[in-house]
N, C-alpha and C positions, 0 to 999 in steps of 0.2 A: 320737448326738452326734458320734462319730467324721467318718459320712458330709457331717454338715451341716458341719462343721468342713474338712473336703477341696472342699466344692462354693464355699462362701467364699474358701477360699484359688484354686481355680480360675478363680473370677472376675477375681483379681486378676493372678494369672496370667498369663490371656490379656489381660488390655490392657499385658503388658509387665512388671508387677510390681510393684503398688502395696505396698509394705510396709509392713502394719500394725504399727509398732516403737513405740505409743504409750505402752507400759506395760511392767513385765517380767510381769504377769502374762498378759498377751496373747501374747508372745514366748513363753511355757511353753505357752500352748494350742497354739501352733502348731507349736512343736516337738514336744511330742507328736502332734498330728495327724500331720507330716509322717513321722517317725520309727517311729512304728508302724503306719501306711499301708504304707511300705516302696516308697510307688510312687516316692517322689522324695527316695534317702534325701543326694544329693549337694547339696541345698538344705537341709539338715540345721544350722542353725547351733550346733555342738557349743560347752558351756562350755570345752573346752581348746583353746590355739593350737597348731599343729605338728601337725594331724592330715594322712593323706592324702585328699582328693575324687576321686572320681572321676566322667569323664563318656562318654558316646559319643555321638559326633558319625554319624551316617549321610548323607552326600552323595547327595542323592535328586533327582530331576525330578519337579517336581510341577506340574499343570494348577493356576492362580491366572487370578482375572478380577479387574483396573482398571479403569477408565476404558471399562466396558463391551468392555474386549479380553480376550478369554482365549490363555494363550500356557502354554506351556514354561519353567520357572524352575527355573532350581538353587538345592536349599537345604539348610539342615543340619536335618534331623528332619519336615522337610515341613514348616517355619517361615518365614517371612519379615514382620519381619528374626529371625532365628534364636534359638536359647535362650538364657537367663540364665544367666551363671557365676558364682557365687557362691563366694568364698573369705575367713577372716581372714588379716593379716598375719600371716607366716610357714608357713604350709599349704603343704602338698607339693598338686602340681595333674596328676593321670594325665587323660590327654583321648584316648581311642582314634578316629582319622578312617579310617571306612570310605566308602573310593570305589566309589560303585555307578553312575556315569555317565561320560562316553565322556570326556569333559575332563579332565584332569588337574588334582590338586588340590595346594594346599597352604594350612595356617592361620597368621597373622600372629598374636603374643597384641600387639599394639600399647600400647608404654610398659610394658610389664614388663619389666627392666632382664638377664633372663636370666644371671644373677651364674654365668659358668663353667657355663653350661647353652646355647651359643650352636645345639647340636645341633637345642633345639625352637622356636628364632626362628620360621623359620617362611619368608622370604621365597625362591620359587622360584631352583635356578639360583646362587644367595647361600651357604643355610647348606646347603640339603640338595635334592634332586634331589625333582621333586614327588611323587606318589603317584597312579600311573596306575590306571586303572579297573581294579577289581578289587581290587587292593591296599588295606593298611591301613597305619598307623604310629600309635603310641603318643608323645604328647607329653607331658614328665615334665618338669618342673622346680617350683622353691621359689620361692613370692613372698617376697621379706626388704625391709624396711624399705621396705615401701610399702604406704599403705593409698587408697581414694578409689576414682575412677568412669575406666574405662579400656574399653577393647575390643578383639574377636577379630574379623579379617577375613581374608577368602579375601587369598592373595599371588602370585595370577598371574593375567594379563592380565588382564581388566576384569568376573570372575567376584564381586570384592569387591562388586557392586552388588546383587548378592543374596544372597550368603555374608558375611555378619556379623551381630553381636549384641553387648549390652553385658556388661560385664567388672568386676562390683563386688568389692572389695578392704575388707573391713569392717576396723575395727581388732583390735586386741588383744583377748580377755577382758577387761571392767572399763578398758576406755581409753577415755574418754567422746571424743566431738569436740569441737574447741574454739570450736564454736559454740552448745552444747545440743543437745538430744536434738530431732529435731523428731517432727511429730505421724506423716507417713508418709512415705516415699520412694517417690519416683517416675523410672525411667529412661523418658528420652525422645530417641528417636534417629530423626534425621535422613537422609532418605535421600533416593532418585531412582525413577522409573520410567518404564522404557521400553515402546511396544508395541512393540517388535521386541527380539531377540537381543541384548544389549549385546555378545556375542563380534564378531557380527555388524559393530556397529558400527564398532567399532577397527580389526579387519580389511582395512574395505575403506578407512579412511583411511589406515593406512600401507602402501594397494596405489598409493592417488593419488596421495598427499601431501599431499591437501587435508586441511582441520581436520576431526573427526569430528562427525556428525549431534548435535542434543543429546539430551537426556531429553526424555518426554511432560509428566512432573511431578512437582512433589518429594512429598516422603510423610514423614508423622508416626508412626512406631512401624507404618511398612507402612502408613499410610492418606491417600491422596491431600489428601481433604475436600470442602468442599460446594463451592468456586469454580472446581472444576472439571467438567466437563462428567459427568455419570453417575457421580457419585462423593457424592452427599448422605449416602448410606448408610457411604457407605466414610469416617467420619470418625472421629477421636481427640478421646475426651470427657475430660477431665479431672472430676470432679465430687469437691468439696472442700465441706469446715464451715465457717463463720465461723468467726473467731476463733480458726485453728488456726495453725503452721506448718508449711509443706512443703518438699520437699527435694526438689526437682526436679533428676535429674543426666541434664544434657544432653550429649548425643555428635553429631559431625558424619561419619556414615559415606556423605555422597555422593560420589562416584565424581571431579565437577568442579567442584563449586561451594562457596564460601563463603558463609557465609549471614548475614544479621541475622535476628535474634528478637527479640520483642516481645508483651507480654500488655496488654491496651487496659485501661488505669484501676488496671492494678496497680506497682506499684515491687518489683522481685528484689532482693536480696543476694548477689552474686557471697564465694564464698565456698573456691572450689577452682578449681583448673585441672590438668589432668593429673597427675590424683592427688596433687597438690600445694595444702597450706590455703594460704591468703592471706590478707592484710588485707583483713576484709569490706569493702564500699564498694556503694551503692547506683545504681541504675540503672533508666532504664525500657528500654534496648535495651539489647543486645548482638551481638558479633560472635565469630564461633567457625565455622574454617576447616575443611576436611577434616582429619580424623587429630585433631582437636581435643577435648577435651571442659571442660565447664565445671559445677559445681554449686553452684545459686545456691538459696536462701530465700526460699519465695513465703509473705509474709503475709495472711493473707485475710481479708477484712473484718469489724469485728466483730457486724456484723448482715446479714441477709439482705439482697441490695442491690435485689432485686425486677430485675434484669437479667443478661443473659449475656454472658459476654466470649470473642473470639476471640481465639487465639493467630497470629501468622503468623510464617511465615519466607519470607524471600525473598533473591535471590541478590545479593552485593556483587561486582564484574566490573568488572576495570582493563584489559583486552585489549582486544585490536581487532577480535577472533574473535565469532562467533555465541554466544549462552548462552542458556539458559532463563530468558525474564525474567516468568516466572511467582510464584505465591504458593502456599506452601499454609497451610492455615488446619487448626488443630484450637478447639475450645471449651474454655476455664471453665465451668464448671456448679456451682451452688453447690445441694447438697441442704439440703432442706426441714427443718425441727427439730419432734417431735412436739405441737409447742405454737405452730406457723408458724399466722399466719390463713391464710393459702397455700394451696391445694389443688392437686392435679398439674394437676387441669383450667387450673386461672390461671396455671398457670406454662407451658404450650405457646405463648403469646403473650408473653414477655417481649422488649422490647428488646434487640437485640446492639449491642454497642460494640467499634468498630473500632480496633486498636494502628494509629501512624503510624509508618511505618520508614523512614531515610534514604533517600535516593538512592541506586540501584544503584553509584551511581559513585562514592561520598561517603568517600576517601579519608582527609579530614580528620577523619571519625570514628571510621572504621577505625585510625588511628594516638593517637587521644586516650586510646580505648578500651584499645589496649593498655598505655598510658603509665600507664594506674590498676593495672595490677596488680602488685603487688610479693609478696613473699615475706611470710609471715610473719615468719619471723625472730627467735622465740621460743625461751627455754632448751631449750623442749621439742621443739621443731622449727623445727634455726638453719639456717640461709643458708649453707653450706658452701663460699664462694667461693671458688677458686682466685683467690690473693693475688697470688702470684709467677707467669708465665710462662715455660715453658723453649721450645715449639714454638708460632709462629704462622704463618698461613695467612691467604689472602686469595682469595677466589673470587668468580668474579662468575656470575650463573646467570640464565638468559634463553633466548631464541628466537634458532633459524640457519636456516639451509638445508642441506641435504643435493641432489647434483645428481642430477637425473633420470639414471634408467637408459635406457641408448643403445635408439634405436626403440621406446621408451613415450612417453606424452605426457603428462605429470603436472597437477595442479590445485592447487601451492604457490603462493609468490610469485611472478609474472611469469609463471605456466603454465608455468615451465621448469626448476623446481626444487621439492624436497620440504619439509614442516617439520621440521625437528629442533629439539633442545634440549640446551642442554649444558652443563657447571661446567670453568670454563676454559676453553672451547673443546673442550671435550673432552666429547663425545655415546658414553654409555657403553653396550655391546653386551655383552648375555649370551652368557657363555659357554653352552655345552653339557655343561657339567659342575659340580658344587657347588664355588664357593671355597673353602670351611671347611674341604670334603675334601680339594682338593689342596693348602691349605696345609699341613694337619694331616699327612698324607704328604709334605710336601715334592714333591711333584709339579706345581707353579706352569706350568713350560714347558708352552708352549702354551695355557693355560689364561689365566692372565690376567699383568702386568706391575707392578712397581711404580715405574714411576716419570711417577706422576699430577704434574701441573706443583702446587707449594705459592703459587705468583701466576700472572696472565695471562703468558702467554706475550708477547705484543706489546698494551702497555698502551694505551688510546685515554681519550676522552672519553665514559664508558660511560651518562651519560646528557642527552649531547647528541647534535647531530645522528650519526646514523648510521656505523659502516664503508662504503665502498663493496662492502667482499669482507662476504658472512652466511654465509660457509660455516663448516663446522664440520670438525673432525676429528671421528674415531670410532677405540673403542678398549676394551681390557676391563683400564685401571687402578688401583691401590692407591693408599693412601698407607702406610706403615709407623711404626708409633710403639713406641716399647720402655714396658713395662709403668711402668706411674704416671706418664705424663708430663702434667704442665699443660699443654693447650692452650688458645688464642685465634683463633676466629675470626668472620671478619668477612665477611659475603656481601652481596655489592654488584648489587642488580639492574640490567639493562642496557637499552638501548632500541634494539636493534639491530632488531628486527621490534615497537618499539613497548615502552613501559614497560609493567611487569606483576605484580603482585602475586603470591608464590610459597609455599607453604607447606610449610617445611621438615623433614621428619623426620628424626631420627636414632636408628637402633635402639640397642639395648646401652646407653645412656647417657639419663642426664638431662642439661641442662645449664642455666645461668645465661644470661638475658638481660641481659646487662650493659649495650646502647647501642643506640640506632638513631636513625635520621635520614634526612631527604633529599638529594638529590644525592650526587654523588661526595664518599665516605668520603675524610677526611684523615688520614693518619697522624701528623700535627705538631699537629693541634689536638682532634680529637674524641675522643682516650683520655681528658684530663684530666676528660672529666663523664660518665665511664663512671660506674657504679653498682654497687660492690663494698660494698653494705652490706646489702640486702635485693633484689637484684634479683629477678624470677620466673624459678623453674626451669621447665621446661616438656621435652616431649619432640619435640613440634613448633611451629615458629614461623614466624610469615609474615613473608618478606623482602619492603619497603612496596614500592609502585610508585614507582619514580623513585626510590629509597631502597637502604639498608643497613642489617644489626641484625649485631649484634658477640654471640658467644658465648662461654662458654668453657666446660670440662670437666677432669675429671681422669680418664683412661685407662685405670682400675684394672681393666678386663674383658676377658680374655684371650679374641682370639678376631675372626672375622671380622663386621663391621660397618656393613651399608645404609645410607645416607644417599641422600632423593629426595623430590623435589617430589610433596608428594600429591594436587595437582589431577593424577588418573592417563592422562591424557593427556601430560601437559607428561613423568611418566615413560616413558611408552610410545616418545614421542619420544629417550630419552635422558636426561633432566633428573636424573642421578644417580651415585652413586659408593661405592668401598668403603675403608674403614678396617680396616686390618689391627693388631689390639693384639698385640705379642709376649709370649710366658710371662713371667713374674718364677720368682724363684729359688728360693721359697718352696713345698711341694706346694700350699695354699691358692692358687696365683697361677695354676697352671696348669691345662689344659683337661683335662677327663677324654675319652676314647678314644672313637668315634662309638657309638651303641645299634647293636645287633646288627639292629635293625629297621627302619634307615635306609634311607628309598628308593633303589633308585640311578639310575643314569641313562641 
C-alpha cells in the first residue's frame, strides 16, 4: 500500500506537483505515505504552524537534451527547473546550498519579505558574497505573514536560467483560502532555453556592447513542446476531470521575457499575485513579467469536451532589441471517467484548439490587464496603505550608453558605444564585497556611497524625442532611510534608446501600486487618482512603456535592500540599485549579527 501510495505521489512529483488537496482524507494518505517513507520528510505537511523544514540544495552539472541538443546545465539536485519548496505561513525554512561546480553560487528566495533575516536574501555582491565551488551556506529564516505561490532563483549572472523552482507558502493550519478549497494545485513555471551556455551568452555581450544573443525556446515546467522543432516528446500535459477546479500557480522565471498566457476555450480566475489574494476577476489571457507570479482558477468543463486544448505563452516585447518571438505550447488533456463511451484508442485523434494571444507588442493590454488587479482588501486581509508620506522619490529607468574602451571596437549604438542601463542616470556597479557586510561593520568606504540622486539629476522630456548626450554615469550607490519611514515612489520610463517596458523588483518589501499611466508623470495632477483604497501589493511591477507606475511602502526592514529590473539583462547592464533601511531603537528593529557561515569574499 505504502509503495503504491509513494509511486502516485511520484507521478505527481515529477510533472512539478500536482497536489491532490481534494479531501482531508486524501491529505492523511499522503501524509502518512510521505512521513513514514522518510524519503521526502521536508514535503511533510505537518498539522502545526511554526515548525522548522529543512532542505539541501546540491549545485550539480548535469547532461540534459532539448530541442535535440544536449549540453551542460547547472541545477539544483540534477533538476530543471529545480525542486518544490514547500512551507506553511510562519515555518522556519533551513536550506543548506552545496556548490559542487566551478561557478559561484548564490540563491534568491524571491518576495519573502526576510523580516531582520536580510543575511539569507540571497542576491550576490548585495546581502552576502557568493559561495564558491566547494563551499556550502546554510539559509535560515521565518516566513511571517505570507502565505501564496513565490520562488527561489539562482542571484548571479545569468545562472537563474537554470537555477530556479517554485516556492509555495500554504496558509495556517485550519485557514481556508478565500476562494474554496480547489480540486488540485498545480505550479507552472515558465522559463527559457538556450543551446549554448547562457553564462556564455552575457559574457560576450558585455565584451561588445552589443544586446545579448536570445534563447532557443521558452519552456513549461522544463519542457519546450510540440511547436518546436524535436521537442513533441518534451511537452507539459496537463490532464484534468470535468467538472473540477484547479489551481494553477503560475510563476515567470525567464531570464528576459515577459509573457502572455492563454488556455484555448477555457476562462481562468486570477485570483493572487505574489503571494498576494485579490479580487478574483475572470480572463481568458493574461500577462505576468519575469520575477512575477500569478494563481488563477481553471474551471473545467462539465463533461468530457471530446477535444484537447493547447496552452501557450508567448513573449510581450516593447524594445527595439532582438527577442525570442516564439511560442511554446504545453496541453489540456481531460481524462476519460469509467463510464466515458471514450476509449484511449478514440481519444488519440481528438481535435486541438488553439488560445489567441495578443500581439507581441499589445501595450494596451498589457496595461488593462494590470488596471484589473486590486487588493483584496478584506478584514482578513486589508490593504495596509501608507496614507501619509514622509520620503519621496522619483526615478526614471531605461536605456544609455556606456563609451567604448580606447582601441576596442564595440557593437552598441552607433558601433562606438556600449549599452548600459540605469535609475537616475546612474548605471549601478558591484562591488567586490557584500553591502550588508560593510554596512553592518560600518566599513562603507570604498565599498559603495550614499548619496544615490532622490530625482534626475538634469530633468528632460523623458518620453519624447531623445537627449543628444545617452551617456550614463556609473557608480556603487544607496539611498538611506531611517527605520519606518513612508515612502513614495514613482518610476518614469524613458525613451532615450527607445521606450520600454521594465519590471521592477524590490527585495525586503512588499509594496502598493498605487498609480500608473502614460507619458511624463505630473506631479500637480496625477497624485489626486492615486489609489489608496485597495491598490495591488505586488513585489515586482512593470514600469509601462512610455509610462510611470507610483508605489509606495513602509520601511520597517532593517537592512540592506535590491531593487532591479528583472528582464536580467537590462540588470546586467546596470538597471539597479540599493536601499539602505537603518536600525529603530527597539531590539525587534534591529538586524541580528551575520551566521558564522556567511560566505566571504
Amino acid at each position: 500500500m505504502r509503495q503504491a501510495l509513494m509511486t502516485i505521489f511520484s507521478k505527481y512529483r515529477d510533472i512539478m506537483g500536482v497536489f491532490p488537496f481534494s479531501s482531508p482524507a486524501i491529505v492523511g494518505v499522503f501524509l502518512f505515505a510521505l512521513i513514514t517513507s522518510s524519503l521526502l520528510p521536508e514535503l511533510a505537511l505537518a498539522k502545526d504552524a511554526g515548525i522548522t523544514r529543512r532542505y539541501k540544495f546540491d549545485i550539480k552539472l548535469v547532461r540534459m537534451t532539448r530541442l535535440c541538443h544536449t549540453k551542460g546545465v547547472i541545477t539544483v539536485n540534477g533538476k530543471f527547473p529545480g525542486p518544490l519548496v514547500t512551507v506553511r505561513e510562519g515555518d522556519n525554512l533551513l536550506v543548506e546550498v552545496v556548490n559542487h561546480v566551478q561557478n559561484n553560487i548564490s540563491i534568491h528566495w524571491h518576495g519573502i519579505r526576510q523580516l531582520r533575516s536580510g543575511w539569507a536574501d540571497g542576491p550576490a555582491y548585495i546581502t552576502q558574497c557568493p559561495i564558491r565551488t566547494g563551499q556550502r551556506y546554510m539559509y535560515n529564516f521565518t516566513v511571517s505573514g505570507q502565505r501564496g505561490t513565490l520562488f527561489w532563483h539562482a542571484h548571479i549572472s545569468w545562472i537563474r536560467a537554470t537555477v530556479h523552482g517554485p516556492l509555495i507558502i500554504l496558509p495556517k493550519p485550519n485557514v481556508p483560502y478565500p476562494f474554496g478549497n480547489p480540486y488540485k494545485e498545480v505550479p507552472i513555471i515558465f522559463g527559457e532555453w538556450w543551446n549554448v551556455d547562457p553564462e556564455a551568452v552575457i559574457s560576450q555581450a558585455l565584451q561588445t556592447g552589443a544586446g545579448p544573443n536570445v534563447s532557443d525556446a521558452y519552456t513549461i515546467n522544463g519542457l519546450p513542446g510540440p511547436l518546436y522543432n524535436c521537442s513533441a516528446k518534451d511537452t507539459f500535459k496537463l490532464k484534468v476531470k470535468p467538472a473540477k477546479t484547479y489551481l494553477l500557480r503560475l510563476i515567470n522565471a525567464a531570464v528576459d521575457d515577459e509573457l502572455f498566457f492563454s488556455i484555448a476555450n477555457h476562462t481562468i480566475t486570477v485570483v493572487e499575485v505574489d503571494a498576494v489574494y485579490v479580487k478574483p476577476f475572470d480572463t481568458d489571457t493574461l500577462l505576468i513579467t519575469p520575477g512575477q507570479t500569478t494563481n488563477v482558477l481553471l474551471k473545467t468543463k462539465p463533461y468530457f469536451p471530446k477535444a484537447n486544448f493547447f496552452m501557450y505563452a508567448r513573449p510581450y516585447a516593447t524594445g527595439q532589441g532582438t527577442f525570442d518571438n516564439s511560442t511554446v505550447a504545453g496541453i489540456l488533456e481531460y481524462e476519460l471517467s469509467n463510464f466515458s463511451p471514450f476509449n484511449s484508442t478514440s481519444t488519440k485523434n481528438l481535435p486541438f484548439f488553439k488560445p489567441a494571444l495578443p500581439p507581441f507588442n499589445d501595450t494596451s493590454f498589457a496595461s488593462n490587464f494590470s488596471r484589473k488587479i486590486r487588493s483584496l482588501a478584506s478584514a482578513q486581509f486589508p490593504a495596509k496603505v501608507p496614507q501619509k508620506v514622509e520620503r519621496r522619490f522619483f526615478f526614471t529607468v531605461g536605456l544609455g550608453t556606456n563609451p567604448c574602451p580606447r582601441n576596442q571596437t564595440c557593437q552598441g549604438p552607433n558601433n562606438r558605444t556600449k549599452f548600459s542601463a540605469s535609475i537616475n542616470n546612474v548605471s549601478f556597479v558591484l562591488p567586490t564585497t557584500a553591502i550588508l557586510q560593510a554596512y553592518f561593520f560600518g566599513q562603507s568606504n570604498g565599498v559603495y556611497t550614499t548619496d544615490f540622486p532622490n530625482n534626475p539629476i538634469t530633468p528632460f522630456n523623458y518620453t519624447g524625442n531623445p537627449p543628444n548626450n545617452t551617456m550614463v554615469s556609473n557608480g556603487t550607490k544607496a539611498v538611506v532611510l531611517p527605520y519606518n519611514t513612508s515612502v513614495e515612489l514613482v518610476m518614469q520610463d524613458t525613451s532615450i534608446l527607445g521606450a520600454e517596458s521594465h519590471p521592477l523588483h524590490l527585495h525586503g518589501f512588499n509594496f502598493f501600486v498605487v498609480g500608473q499611466g502614460f507619458g511624463n508623470y505630473d506631479p500637480n495632477k496625477d497624485p489626486a487618482k492615486f489609489n489608496l483604497v485597495d491598490p495591488i501589493e505586488r513585489n515586482t511591477v512593470g514600469v509601462p512603456s512610455g509610462g510611470w507606475v507610483a508605489i509606495r511602502f513602509l520601511a520597517d526592514n532593517p537592512g540592506v535592500w535590491f531593487m532591479h529590473c528583472h528582464l536580467e539583462v537590462h540588470t546586467s547592464w546596470g538597471l539597479k540599485m540599493v536601499w539602505i533601511v537603518l536600525e529603530g531603537k527597539l531590539p525587534n528593529q534591529k538586524l541580528p549579527p551575520p551566521p558564522s557561515d556567511l560566505p566571504t569574499c
